[in-house]
N, C-alpha and C positions, 0 to 999 in steps of 0.2 A: 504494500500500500504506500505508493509516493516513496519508496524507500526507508518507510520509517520502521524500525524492528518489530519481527514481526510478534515478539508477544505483547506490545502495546495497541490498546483497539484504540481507534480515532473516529471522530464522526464525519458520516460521510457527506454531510452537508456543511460546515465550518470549517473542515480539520483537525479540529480540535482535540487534543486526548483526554482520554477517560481521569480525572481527578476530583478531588473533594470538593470543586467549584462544576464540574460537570456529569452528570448521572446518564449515561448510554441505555437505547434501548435498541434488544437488536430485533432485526430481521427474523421470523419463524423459519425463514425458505432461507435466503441467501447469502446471510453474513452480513449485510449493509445495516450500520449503527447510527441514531440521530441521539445530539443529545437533550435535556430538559429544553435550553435556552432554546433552539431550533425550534420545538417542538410547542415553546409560546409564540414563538414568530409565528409562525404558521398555522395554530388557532385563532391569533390576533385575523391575517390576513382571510379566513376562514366567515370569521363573524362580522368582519368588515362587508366583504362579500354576499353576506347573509342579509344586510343591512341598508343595502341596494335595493331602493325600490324602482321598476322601469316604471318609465311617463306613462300615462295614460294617453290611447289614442283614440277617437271618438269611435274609428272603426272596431273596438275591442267592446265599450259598452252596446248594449241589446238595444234595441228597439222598443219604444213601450208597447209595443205590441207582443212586443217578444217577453218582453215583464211580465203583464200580464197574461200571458197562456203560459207562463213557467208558477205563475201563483197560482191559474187555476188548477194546475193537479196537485194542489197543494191544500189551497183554502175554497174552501164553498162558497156562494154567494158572495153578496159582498161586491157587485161589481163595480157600483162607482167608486168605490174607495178603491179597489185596484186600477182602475183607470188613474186615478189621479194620484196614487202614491208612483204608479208607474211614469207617468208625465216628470210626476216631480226629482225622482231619481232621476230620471233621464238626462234632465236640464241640469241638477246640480253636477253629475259628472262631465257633462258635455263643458258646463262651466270652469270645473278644470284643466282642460284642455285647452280653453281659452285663456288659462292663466299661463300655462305652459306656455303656451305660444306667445305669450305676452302683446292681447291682441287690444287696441285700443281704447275700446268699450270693455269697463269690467262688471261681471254680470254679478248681482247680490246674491248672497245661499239664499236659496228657499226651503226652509225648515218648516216644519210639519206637524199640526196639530190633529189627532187623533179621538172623536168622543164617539163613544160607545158603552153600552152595558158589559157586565163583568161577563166573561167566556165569549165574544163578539168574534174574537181574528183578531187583537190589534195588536199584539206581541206577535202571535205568528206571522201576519203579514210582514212584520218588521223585521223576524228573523230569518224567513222566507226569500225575501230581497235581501239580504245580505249574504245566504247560501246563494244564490245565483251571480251576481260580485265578485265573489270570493274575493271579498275584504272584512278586517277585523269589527266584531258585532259582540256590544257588551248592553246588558238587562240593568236598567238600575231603578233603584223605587223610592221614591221623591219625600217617603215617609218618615227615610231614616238619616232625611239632611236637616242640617240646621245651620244657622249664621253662624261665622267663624267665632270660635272663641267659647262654645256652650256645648254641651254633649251632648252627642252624637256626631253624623261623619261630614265631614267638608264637603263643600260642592267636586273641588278636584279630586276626591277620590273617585269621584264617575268616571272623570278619564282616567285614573288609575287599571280601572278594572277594563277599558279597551286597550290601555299598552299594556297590560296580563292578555287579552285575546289575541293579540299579534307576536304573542312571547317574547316581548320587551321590545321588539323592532319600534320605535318609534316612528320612523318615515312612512311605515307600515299604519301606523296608528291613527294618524295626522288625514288621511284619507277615508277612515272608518266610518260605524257609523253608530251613533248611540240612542239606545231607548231609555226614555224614562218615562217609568209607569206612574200612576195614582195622582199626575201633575194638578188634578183637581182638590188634593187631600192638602195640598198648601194654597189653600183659597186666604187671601187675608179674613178674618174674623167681619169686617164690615166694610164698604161701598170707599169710605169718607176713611182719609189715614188715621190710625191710630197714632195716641200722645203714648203708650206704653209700647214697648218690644213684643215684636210676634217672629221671637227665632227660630219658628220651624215653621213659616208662613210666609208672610211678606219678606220676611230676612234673607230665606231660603229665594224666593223669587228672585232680588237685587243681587243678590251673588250669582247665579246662576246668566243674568245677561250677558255680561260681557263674555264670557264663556261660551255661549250660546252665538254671540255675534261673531268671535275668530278673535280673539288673542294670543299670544303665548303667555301660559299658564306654567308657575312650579305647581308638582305635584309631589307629596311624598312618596318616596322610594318601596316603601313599607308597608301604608297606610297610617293612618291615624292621624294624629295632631301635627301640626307643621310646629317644629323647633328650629331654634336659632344657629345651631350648629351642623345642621341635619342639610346633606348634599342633596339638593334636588333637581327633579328631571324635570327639563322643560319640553315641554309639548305645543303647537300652533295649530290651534281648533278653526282654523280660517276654511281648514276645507274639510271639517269633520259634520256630518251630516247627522242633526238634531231630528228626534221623531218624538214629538211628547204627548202618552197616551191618560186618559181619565174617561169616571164614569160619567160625569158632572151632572149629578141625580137634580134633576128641578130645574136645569136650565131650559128646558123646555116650555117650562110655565112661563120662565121670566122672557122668553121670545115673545111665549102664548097670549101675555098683557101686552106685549107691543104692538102685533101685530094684527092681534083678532077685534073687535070691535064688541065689548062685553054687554051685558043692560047693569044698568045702578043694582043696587041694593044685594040681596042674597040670590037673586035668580040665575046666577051666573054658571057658567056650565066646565068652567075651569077645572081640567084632570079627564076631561069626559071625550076623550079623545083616541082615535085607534094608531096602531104601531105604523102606517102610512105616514098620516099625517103629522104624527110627533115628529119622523124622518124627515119629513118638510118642514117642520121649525126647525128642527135642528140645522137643517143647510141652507137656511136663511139669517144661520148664526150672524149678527157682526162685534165690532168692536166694544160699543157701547155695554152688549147682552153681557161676554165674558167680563168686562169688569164688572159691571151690578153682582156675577157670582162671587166674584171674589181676586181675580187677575189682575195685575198693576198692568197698566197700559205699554211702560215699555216691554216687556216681556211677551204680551200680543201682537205688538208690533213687529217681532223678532219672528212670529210665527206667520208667515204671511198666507199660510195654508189648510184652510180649516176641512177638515173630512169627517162626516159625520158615518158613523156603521147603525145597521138596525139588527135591533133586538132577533134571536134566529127563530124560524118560526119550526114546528113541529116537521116540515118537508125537510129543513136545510138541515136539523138534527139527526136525521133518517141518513140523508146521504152522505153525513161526516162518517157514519160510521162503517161506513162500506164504500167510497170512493176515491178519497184520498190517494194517493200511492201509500200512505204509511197509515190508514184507515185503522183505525182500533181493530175493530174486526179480524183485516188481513194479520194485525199483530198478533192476535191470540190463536188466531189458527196456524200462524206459521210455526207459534210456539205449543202448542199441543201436538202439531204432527212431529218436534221432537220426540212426543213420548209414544207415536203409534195412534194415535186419534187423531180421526178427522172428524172435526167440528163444524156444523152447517148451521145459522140463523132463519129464522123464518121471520117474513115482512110481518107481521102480526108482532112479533119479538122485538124485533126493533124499534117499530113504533111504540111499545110499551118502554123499552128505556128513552126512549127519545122522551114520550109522556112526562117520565119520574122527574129528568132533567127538568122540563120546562118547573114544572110542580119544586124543583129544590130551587127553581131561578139561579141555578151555575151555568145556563150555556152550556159549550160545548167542551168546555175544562172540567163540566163533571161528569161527564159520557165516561171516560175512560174508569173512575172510583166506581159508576155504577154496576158496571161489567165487571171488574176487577171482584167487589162485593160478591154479585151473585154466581160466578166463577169460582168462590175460594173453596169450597166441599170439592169440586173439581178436581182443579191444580194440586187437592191435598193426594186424591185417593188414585190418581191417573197412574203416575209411574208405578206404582205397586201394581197394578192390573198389566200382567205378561201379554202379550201377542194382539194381533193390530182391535180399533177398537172404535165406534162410530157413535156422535152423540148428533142428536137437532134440538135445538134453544127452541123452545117454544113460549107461547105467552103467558101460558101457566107456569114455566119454569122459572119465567121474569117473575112473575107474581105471587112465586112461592104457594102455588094452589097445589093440594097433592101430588106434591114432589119428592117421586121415593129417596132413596140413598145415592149420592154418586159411586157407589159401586156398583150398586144394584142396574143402574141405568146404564152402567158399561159393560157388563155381562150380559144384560137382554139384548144391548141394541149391536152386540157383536156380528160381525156377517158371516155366514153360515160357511 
């Protein structure tokens, strides 16, 4: 090796020899040795590498058209909300590409306000479009913020948790895009500001602008409380793509007085209104309506996109459960024919959990508890029954009417 003796090993990338300032690791096949120092260079250049994010080119984002039929096998119903969350994703990425290119006109983010009933679609459509992306996508719940300086978590730790979804890539981050749920549950307490602190309310709102608008932002490393000595990461939320979802129970009414023409006194018909037309106040939302709930005005302002979702009706519940690509249904049967059972539903069945749902008012986030429930005798007694083995869900078995043993019904309904 270069002449140097040959019982001294050297690394083959420095030439360095093996000493108490350098630690060799060799080859399994061919003898060839690097050492520690080599071996940081080259993870350094590794994650540097890693840390490269390519530009966006408008030819690489979808089409909203293409959005939305990649939501539709995903989410049910719902289609003007996918219309318009697809529009708006579109624009705001195309708008980075106009930043790239550094094009004269620079186009504002259009961030994204979300109202709908609790199990609607509004997480999943937001997670939905960020699987189709495939850019970094972080969940956060508006519940457990509070103004800086009082406990509970910083507005920054929301982006915390998307440079955790991009596995610390910041450049990666910076283009992501973030939910935050319950945004109605920090309603200020009343219309008119309050002379007292409302730090998990209005506090939370004014912290949350300028974040929402594109700053660079420190973030703790860690989480938690930002300290004085504590290195932090900076992050530029200019091109990170805000979606903020709530149930906002009652704004309806308060459009409902604006907009409907009442009589005086008690004759009034207010609340007396079907799931159509609440959808119609709600998308004749404006500025005014969301502050009377409770929203400071610059924070509305920052959302310049209101989409309203309806309530699912007994139809859209039926076909979550069977159409989806990833359909509860298709779940539990994929996971039963692990154990040799094949599992069939019957539309009478369905319908009856679709029923339970509306009746518990979860939506479609409690479809899956209620199958999972009437399932568990199942899932217990399955694998101990040997050799292949056939069940049908029917409405009585929803309903728990004379419903013998899950053993029992895998032994009869065996195929001969």
């Amino acid at each position: 090796m270069r002449g140097f003796r040959s019982d001294t090993q050297y690394c083959s990338f420095c030439g360095k020899p093996a000493d108490e300032n350098h630690h060799l690791v060799a080859s399994p096949t061919n003898g060839i040795f690097i050492c520690d120092k080599c071996i940081a260079i080259c993870q350094g250049i590794i994650e540097q590498e890693a840390h490269n994010v390519d530009p966006i080119e408008i030819s690489d984002v979808p089409t909203p058209r293409e959005f939305k039929e990649y939501l539709d096998q995903y989410v049910i119903g719902q289609d003007y909300a996918k219309k318009a969350l697809s529009v708006a994703v579109y624009n705001h990425y195309k708008r980075m590409t106009t930043l790239q290119n550094k094009g004269n006109v620079k186009i504002e983010k259009s961030n994204v306000l979300l109202i709908g009933p609790t199990g609607s679609g509004k997480t999943l459509l937001a997670r939905t479009l960020a699987e189709k992306l495939k850019v970094p996508f972080a969940i956060a719940d508006a519940t457990t913020l509070t103004e800086a300086g009082y406990v509970g978590e910083d507005v920054e730790n929301v982006l915390l948790k998307l440079i955790n979804a991009a596995d610390g890539n910041i450049p990666a981050a910076e283009r992501g895009i973030i939910f935050i749920d319950e945004i109605d549950k920090i309603a200020r307490k009343s219309e008119n500001t309050s002379i007292t602190r409302d730090v998990s309310g209005e506090g939370v709102q004014q912290a949350l602008l300028k974040i929402i608008e594109g700053t660079v932002a420190s973030v703790p490393p860690q989480g938690g409380r930002k300290h004085p000595n504590q290195e932090m990461l900076q992050i530029d939320t200019t091109n990170i793509l805000f979606i903020l979802g709530g149930a906002f129970v009652g704004l309806d009414k308060i459009i409902e007085q604006r907009t409907v023409a009442h009589s005086m006194g008690f004759g009034s018909n207010i609340g007396q209104i079907t799931e159509e037309q609440r959808m119609d106040l709600l998308n004749q939302c404006t500025s005014d309506d969301l502050v009377k709930f409770g929203l400071i005005p610059e924070l509305i302002g920052r959302m310049p996109i209101n989409v309203a979702l309806k309530e699912l009706t007994k139809t859209d519940l039926t076909r979550i459960l069977t159409e989806p690509k990833n359909a509860i249904v298709k779940q539990f049967k994929a996971s039963f024919e692990m154990d040799d059972l094949a599992l069939d539903f019957t539309d009478d069945a369905l319908e009856q959990i679709a029923d339970i749902a509306i009746k518990q008012k979860t939506g479609a986030r409690g479809l899956r508890a209620i199958v999972e429930k009437m399932l568990m005798d199942l899932m217990y007694e399955a694998p101990s029954v040997k050799g292949p083995k056939k069940l049908t869900i029917t409405r009585d078995i929803v309903e728990k009417k004379a419903v013998p043993a899950a053993e029992t019904l895998l032994i009869d309904q065996r195929p001969a």
